[in-house]
Every structure is written in structure tokens, then in C-alpha cells.
C-alpha positions as CSV (number, residue, x, y, z in Angstrom):
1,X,0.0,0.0,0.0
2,X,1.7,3.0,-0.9
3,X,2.6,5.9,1.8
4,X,4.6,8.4,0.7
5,X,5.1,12.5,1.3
6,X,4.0,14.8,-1.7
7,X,7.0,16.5,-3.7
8,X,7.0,18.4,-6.5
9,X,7.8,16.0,-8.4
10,X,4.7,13.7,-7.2
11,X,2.2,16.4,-8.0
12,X,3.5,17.1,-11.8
13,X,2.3,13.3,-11.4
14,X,-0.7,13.6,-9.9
15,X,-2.0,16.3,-11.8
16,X,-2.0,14.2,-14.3
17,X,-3.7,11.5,-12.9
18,X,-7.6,10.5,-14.5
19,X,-10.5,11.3,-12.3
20,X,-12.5,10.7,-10.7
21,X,-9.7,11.7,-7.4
22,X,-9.9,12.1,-4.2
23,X,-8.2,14.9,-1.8
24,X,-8.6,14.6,1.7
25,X,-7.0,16.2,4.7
26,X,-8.4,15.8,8.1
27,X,-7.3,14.0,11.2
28,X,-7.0,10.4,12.0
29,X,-10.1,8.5,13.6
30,X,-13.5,10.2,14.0
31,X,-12.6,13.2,12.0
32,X,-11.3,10.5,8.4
33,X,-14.9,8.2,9.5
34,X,-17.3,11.8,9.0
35,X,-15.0,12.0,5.8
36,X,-15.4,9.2,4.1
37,X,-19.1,8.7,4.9
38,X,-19.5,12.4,3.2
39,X,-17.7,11.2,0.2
40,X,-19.9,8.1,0.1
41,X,-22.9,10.4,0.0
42,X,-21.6,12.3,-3.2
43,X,-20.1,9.3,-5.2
44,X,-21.6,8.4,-8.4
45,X,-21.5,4.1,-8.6
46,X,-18.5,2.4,-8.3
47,X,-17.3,5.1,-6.5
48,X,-16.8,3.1,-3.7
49,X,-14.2,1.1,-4.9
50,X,-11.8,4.0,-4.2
51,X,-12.7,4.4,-0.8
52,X,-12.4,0.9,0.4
53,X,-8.6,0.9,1.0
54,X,-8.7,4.0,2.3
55,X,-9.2,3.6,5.8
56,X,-7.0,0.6,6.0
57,X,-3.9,2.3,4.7
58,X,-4.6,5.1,7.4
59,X,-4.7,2.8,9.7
60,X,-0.8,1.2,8.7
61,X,0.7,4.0,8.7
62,X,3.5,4.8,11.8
63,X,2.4,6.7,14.1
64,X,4.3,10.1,14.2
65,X,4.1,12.3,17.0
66,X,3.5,15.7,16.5
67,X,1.3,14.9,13.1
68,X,-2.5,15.2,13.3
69,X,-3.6,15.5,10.4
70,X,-3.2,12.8,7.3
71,X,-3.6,13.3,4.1
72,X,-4.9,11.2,1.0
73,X,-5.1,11.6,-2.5
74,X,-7.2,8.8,-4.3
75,X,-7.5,7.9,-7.9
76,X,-8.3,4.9,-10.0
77,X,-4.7,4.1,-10.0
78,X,-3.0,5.4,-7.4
79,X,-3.3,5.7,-3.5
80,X,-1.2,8.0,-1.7
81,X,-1.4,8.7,2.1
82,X,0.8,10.7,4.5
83,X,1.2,12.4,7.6
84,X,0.7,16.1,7.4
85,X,4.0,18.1,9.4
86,X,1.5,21.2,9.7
87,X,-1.2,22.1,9.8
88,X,-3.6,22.5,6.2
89,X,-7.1,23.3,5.4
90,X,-9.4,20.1,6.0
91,X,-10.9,19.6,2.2
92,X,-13.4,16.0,1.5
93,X,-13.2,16.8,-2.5
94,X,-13.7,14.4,-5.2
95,X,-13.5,15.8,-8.5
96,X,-12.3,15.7,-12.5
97,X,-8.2,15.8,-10.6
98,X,-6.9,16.9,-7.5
99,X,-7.0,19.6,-5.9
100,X,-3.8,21.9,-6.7
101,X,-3.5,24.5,-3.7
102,X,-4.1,21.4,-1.0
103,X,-1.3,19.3,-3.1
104,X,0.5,22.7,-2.8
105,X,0.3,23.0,1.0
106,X,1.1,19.2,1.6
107,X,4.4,19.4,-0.1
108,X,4.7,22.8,1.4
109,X,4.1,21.3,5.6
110,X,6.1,18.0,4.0
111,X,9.1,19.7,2.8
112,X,11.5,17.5,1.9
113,X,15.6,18.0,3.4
114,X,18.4,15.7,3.0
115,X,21.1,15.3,6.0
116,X,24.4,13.7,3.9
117,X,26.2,11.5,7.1
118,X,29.6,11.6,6.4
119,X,31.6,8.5,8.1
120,X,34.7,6.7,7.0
121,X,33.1,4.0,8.1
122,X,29.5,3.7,6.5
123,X,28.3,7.1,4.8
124,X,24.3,7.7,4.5
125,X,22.2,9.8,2.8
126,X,18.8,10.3,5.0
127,X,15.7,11.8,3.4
128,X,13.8,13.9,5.6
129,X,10.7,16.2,6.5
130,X,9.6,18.0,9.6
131,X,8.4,14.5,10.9
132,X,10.6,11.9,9.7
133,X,13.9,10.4,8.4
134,X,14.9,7.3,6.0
135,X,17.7,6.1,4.5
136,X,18.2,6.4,1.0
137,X,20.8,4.4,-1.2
138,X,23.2,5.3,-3.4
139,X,23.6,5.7,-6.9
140,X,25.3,2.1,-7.5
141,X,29.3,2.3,-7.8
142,X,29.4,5.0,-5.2
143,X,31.8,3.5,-2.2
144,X,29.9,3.9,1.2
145,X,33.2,3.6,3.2
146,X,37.1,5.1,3.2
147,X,37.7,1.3,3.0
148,X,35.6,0.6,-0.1
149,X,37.3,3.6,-2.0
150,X,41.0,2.5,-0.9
151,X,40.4,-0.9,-2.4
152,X,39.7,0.5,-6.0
153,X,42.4,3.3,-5.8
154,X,45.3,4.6,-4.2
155,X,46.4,8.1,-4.2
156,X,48.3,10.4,-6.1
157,X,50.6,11.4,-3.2
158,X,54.0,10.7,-5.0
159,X,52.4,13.0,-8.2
160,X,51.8,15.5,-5.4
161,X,55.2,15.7,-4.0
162,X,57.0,16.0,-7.0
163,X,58.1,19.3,-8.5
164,X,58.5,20.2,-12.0
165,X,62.2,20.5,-12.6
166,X,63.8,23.4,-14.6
167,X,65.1,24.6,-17.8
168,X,68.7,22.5,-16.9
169,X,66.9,19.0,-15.9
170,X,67.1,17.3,-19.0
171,X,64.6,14.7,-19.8
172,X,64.1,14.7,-16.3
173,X,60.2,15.5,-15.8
174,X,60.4,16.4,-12.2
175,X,62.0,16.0,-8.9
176,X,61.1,14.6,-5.4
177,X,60.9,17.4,-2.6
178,X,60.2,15.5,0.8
179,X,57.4,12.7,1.7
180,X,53.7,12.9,2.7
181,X,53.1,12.6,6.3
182,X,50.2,10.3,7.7
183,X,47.9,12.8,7.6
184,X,48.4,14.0,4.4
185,X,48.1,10.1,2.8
186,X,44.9,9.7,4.7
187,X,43.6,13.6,3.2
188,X,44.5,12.1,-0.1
189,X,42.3,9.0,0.3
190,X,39.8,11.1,2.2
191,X,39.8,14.0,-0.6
192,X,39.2,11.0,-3.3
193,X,36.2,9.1,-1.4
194,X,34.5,12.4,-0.8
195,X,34.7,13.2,-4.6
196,X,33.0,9.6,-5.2
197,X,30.5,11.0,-2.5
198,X,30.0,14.1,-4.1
199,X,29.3,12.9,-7.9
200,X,26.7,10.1,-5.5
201,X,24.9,13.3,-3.8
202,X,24.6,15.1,-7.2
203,X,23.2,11.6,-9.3
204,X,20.7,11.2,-6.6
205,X,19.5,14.6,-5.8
206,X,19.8,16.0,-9.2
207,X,16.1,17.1,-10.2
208,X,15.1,17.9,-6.1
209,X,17.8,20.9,-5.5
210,X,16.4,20.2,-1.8
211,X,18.3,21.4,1.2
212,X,21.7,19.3,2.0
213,X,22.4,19.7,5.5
214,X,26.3,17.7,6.3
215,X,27.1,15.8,9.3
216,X,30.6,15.1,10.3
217,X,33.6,15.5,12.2
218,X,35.3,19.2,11.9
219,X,37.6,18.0,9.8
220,X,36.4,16.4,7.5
221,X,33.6,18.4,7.2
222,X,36.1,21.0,5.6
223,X,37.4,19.0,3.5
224,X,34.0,18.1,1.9
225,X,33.0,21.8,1.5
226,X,36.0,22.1,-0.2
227,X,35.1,19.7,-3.0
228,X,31.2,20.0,-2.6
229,X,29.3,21.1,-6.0
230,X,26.1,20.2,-5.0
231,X,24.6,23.8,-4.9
232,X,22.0,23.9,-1.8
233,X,24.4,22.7,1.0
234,X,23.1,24.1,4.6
235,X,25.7,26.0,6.5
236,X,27.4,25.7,9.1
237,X,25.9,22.0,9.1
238,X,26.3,19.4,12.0
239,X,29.5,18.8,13.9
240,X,29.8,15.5,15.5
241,X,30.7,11.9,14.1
242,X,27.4,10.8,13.0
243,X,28.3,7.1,14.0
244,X,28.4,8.4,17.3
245,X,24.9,10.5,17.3
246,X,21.9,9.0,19.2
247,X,18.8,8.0,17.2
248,X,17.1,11.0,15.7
249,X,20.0,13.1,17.3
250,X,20.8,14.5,13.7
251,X,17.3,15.1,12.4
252,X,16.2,17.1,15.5
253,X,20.2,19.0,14.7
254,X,19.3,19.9,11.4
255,X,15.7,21.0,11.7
256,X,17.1,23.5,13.9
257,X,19.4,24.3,11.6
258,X,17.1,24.6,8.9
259,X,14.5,26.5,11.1
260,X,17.2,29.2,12.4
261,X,18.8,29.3,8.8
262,X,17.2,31.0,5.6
263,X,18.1,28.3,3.3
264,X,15.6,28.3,0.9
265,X,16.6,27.8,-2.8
266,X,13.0,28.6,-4.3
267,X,12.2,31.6,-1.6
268,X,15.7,33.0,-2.7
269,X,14.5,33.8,-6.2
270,X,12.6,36.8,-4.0
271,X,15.8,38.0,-3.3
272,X,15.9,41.6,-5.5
273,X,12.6,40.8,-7.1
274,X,12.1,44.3,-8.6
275,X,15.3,44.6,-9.7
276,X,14.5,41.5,-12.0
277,X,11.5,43.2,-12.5
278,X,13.1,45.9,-14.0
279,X,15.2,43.6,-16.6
280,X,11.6,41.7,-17.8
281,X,12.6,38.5,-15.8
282,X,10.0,39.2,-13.3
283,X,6.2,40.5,-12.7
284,X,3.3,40.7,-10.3
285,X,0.8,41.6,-13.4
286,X,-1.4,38.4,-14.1
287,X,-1.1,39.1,-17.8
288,X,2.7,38.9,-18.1
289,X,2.5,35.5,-15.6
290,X,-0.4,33.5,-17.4
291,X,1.1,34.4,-20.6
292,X,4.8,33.1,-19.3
293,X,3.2,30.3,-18.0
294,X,1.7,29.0,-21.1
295,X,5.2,29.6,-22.9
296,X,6.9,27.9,-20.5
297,X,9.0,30.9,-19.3
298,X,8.3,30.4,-15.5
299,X,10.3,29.2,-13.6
300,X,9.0,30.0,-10.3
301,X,5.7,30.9,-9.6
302,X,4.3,31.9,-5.8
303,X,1.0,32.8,-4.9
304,X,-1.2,33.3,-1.7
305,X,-3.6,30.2,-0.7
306,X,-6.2,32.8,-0.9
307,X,-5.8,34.3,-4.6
308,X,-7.5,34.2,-7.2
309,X,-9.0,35.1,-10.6
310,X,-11.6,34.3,-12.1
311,X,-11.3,34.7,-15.9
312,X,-10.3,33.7,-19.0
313,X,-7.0,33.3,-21.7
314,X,-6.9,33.2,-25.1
315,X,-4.3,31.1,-26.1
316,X,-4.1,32.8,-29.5
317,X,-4.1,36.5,-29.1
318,X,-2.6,35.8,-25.4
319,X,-5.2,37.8,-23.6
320,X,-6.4,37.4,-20.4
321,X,-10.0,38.5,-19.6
322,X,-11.3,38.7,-16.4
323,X,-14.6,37.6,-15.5
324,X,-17.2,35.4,-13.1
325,X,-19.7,35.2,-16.1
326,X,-20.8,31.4,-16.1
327,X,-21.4,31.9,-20.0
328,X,-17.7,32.6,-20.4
329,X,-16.5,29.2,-18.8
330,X,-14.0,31.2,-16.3
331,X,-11.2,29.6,-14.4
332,X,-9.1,30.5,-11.8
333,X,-6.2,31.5,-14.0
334,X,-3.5,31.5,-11.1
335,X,-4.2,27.8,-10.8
336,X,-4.1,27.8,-14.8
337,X,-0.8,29.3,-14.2
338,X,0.7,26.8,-12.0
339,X,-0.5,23.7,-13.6
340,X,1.5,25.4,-16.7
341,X,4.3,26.2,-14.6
342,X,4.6,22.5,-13.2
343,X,4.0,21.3,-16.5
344,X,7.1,23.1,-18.1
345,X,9.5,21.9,-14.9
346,X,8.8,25.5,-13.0
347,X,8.0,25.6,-9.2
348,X,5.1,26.1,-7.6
349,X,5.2,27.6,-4.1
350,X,2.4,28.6,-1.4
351,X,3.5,32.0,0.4
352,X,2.0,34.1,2.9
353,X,1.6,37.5,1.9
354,X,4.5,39.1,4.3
355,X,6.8,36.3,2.4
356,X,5.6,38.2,-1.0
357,X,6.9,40.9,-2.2
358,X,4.8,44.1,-1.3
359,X,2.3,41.2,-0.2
360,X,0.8,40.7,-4.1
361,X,-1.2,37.8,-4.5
362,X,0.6,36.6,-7.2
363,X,4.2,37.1,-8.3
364,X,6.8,35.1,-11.0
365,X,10.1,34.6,-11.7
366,X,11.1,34.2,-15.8
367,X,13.4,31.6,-16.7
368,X,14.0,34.6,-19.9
369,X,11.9,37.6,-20.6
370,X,9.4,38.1,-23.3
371,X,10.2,38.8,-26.7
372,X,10.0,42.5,-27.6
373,X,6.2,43.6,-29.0
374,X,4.6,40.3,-26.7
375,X,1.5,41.9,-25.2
376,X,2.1,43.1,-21.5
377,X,-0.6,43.5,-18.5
378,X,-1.8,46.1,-20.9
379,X,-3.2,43.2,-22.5
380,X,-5.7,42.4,-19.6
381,X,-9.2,42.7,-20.5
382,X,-12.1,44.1,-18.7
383,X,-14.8,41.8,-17.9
């Protein structure tokens, strides 16, 4: 029975997942029995097939503390359900998909970290939210231990301690200038098994650019930075030899962390948001953002769980056109917007309105701005 938490990468999935769906978010026991008996009431027949399992996969999951709520989304061919780290708007909803801003806000009270345990002796990569940790293998080939790397390759320390001779050398290429002392043979294996690390960490978090927070001794914790790539490490990260940390030591370390430390790779495209404004990679107009959207120019998009508008866009002479005029067929074009957005790889993120800037309902970052003579909010039509 599936259980898993809701990334980004699960609702570009789900989204496009054939009704009828499910979304539900209340709490455990009383609260998921009123929930699913409402839902009885409004399915069509054979509806009930998708609530059968339901309750029973609410019922394995681990208990977490802390986590009231669960969360389930439901369709013909796929049942996920999950704790929720914080709390969201109770919704009993089936429809034609899922609903988009509750997906939004799971992922957003799920969010996902990674705590990278770095240990000569058996290195982990631990995939965490606010409520819980797992391991997570490796990308196969990566070695897990000092050990495991020294067995495939030794270093280059002689290479390292030899000069390049001059002009009066001859054919002689270079020339040795003292020995390695233990500590700089074990750097050398170390340097080369945190470089097999490193390539491991960027194979397996490649499409998440999720927070990396790094536990390990000081040490080698410099080191690692020093041949990191990955680009959403977590400073200062966790000092302490992680074989040597009690059970959920580290996730409790790096949630504080985390909490204390504005590490946020999609809030940071914020940063100096009207100077990108100013260069065309940026707006707050609804016009400019649908239009992008539909293009495929957004690469971030951030709303308010309350916005919305009610209109419609003409795909053709990319106009937007506002309006609650049932004759029309209106949408809410923000949502419009971020299924486009997720569609084309862009981000999708719930903000509050003091997270915003100015505290617009809407704002977007461009990937690239618009072609000269593309129609701007000017192009917004009255209803």
C-alpha cells in the first residue's frame, strides 16, 4: 500500500492523474470516518471502490508524533497517504483531478531536506521532512566507506610531491621534494572518497535541489566543502561523528538548523525581485504570468492560498480576460498558471503575503523575458 510524502515531483504526477480523485486532509479517527461517509454520499456508482482501501492504509501508517492530520489523494490508479507536518485546510473533495492548492500545502508542511552522514566507516544519505527520516541508497558504484574507495584506488601522493624541474633537468620531468606525512596520505584517500561521494549526492539529488544539511567531524567536514558542487548545502551544518549521534539526534540538529537558517533555494529567487522586475525576468501583473506560464518561461511561480482570478486566456491572441460570467466558462487563471508552470518543470510555491513581495497575490520569476512587441498587463481585459 503506498505511503509516501507529496513532492513536486509527485504532483507534476498527480496532476496528471484521470478522475475521478480524491483529496482529503483531516485528522485520523472520528474526523477520516465523517469524511469518508461524506464522500460516500456524493459518489456516483463504483465510486466506492476507491474508498475501500482507504481507511486501512490510514490505519498502517506509523504513528508520528506531533502529526494530526493525514492526508490522502485517491484515484483509479494510485493511493497516496501521508502524515501532514503542519497544519492544512481540512478539504473531503472528489472531482475531475486533485486539488492543486491542497497538493500545494502538503508538499509545502512536507518539505523535503536531506542530512548527507559523512563517516569513513559507513556514509548515509537520509531523506527527511519535519516529521521523519529514512535512509536512501546510493547511486550504485558510489563507495559507502574510506575502505571501499581505498580498495579501487590509491592516491596520487608521490604525483603531489614531486616538482617540476627546470630549464637545466634534461629529460628529467620532475623531482622529489620530501614525503607525505600520515595525515596528508589519509587527506588524499579522504579528498578522493568524498569526490565519489560528491558525484553520489549530485546523481541522486539531481532534479530535487532540496536542502543538504552535512554531518561530520570538523575536519572532514572542511574537507567536503572544499570539494562540494552540490549547490543547496546548509551551513554551518552538524559537527559530530554521526556514527556516534543518538537516534534522531541529527534530524532534531538539522531541523534547527534549517529552522534558524534561511536556506531556501525557491524563496531566494525573492531576493531583488524588482530589480528583475526591471530587466523583464520578473512581474506581479497576471497578464505577463499566465502568458509566461503558457510559454513555459516560469520558472518560479508563488501565490497566496487565498488568490484568485476568475477569468479567462486566449491562447491565440494571449489575452487574459477577467470575468465570473458562467457563459464565459471562467477559471481561476492562477491555478491555470501553476499547472503550466509545473508542467514546463517551473516551481510552484504557497506563500504568505509578508513572504511576498509588497504582499501581491501573485508574483513570478522568468526563466527569460518576453520577446519584444509580446502583449504586457496592458493586455488584460475588462470583464
Amino acid at each position: 500500500m503506498p505511503t509516501n510524502s507529496v513532492t513536486l515531483e509527485s504532483i507534476r504526477e498527480l496532476m496528471e492523474e484521470p478522475g475521478p480523485c480524491i483529496t482529503l486532509v483531516c485528522n485520523a479517527g472520528q474526523d477520516l470516518a465523517r469524511s469518508l461517509n461524506a464522500l460516500r454520499r456524493n459518489m456516483q456508482n463504483g465510486g466506492e471502490e476507491l474508498l475501500a482501501d482507504i481507511a486501512p492504509a490510514v490505519a498502517n501508517l506509523p504513528a508520528t508524533p506531533g502529526s494530526a492530520q493525514i492526508a490522502v489523494f485517491r484515484s483509479p490508479s494510485r493511493l497516496l497517504v501521508s502524515h501532514v507536518g503542519a497544519e492544512v485546510t481540512p478539504i473531503a473533495k472528489i472531482g475531475d483531478k486533485f486539488e492543486l492548492r491542497t497538493l500545494l500545502a502538503v508538499a509545502g508542511a512536507q518539505r523535503e531536506f536531506f542530512i548527507l552522514a559523512l563517516s569513513q566507516n559507513r556514509t548515509r544519505v537520509l531523506s527527511c521532512t519535519q516529521d521523519r527520516s529514512e535512509e536512501v541508497p546510493f547511486p550504485q558504484g558510489v563507495p559507502l566507506s574510506l575502505q571501499d574507495d581505498r580498495q579501487t584506488r590509491k592516491p596520487d601522493h608521490v604525483l603531489n610531491n614531486m616538482n617540476t624541474a627546470g630549464p637545466s633537468s634534461g629529460s628529467m620531468k620532475g623531482v622529489m621534494s620530501g614525503t607525505s606525512t600520515d595525515r596528508e596520505d589519509k587527506d588524499e584517500y579522504m579528498i578522493h572518497f568524498f569526490r565519489e561521494i560528491d558525484r553520489g549526492v549530485n546523481t541522486l539529488l539531481k532534479s530535487s535541489n532540496a536542502p543538504l544539511v552535512i554531518a561530520g567531524v570538523e575536519h572532514e567536514l572542511a574537507l567536503y566543502r572544499r570539494l562540494n558542487t552540490y549547490p543547496s548545502i546548509v551551513e554551518p551544518g552538524i559537527h559530530g561523528a554521526p556514527d556516534g549521534l543518538e537516534g534522531g539526534e541529527m534530524h532534531k540538529r538539522a531541523l534547527e538548523l534549517l529552522n534558524g537558517n534561511d536556506h531556501d533555494p525557491a524563496a531566494a529567487q525573492l531576493r531583488d525581485f524588482d530589480k528583475k522586475v526591471g530587466t523583464g525576468h520578473a512581474s506581479t501583473h497576471i497578464q505577463d504570468i499566465v502568458s509566461a506560464a503558457f510559454e513555459g518561461r516560469v520558472s518560479h511561480l508563488f501565490f497566496r492560498t487565498d488568490a484568485q482570478y476568475l477569468g479567462t486566456f486566449d491562447t491565440v491572441r494571449q489575452r487574459v480576460k477577467r470575468t465570473d460570467d458562467p457563459l464565459d466558462s471562467p477559471v481561476d487563471l492562477i491555478e491555470s498558471a501553476a499547472e503550466q508552470t509545473l508542467q514546463h518543470g517551473g516551481e510552484v510555491r504557497l506563500l504568505s503575503a509578508s513572504a511576498l513581495p509588497n504582499g501581491v497575490p501573485v508574483c513570478a520569476v522568468f526563466r527569460y523575458a518576453a520577446v519584444q512587441g509580446q502583449p504586457s498587463e496592458t493586455g488584460v481585459e475588462a470583464a
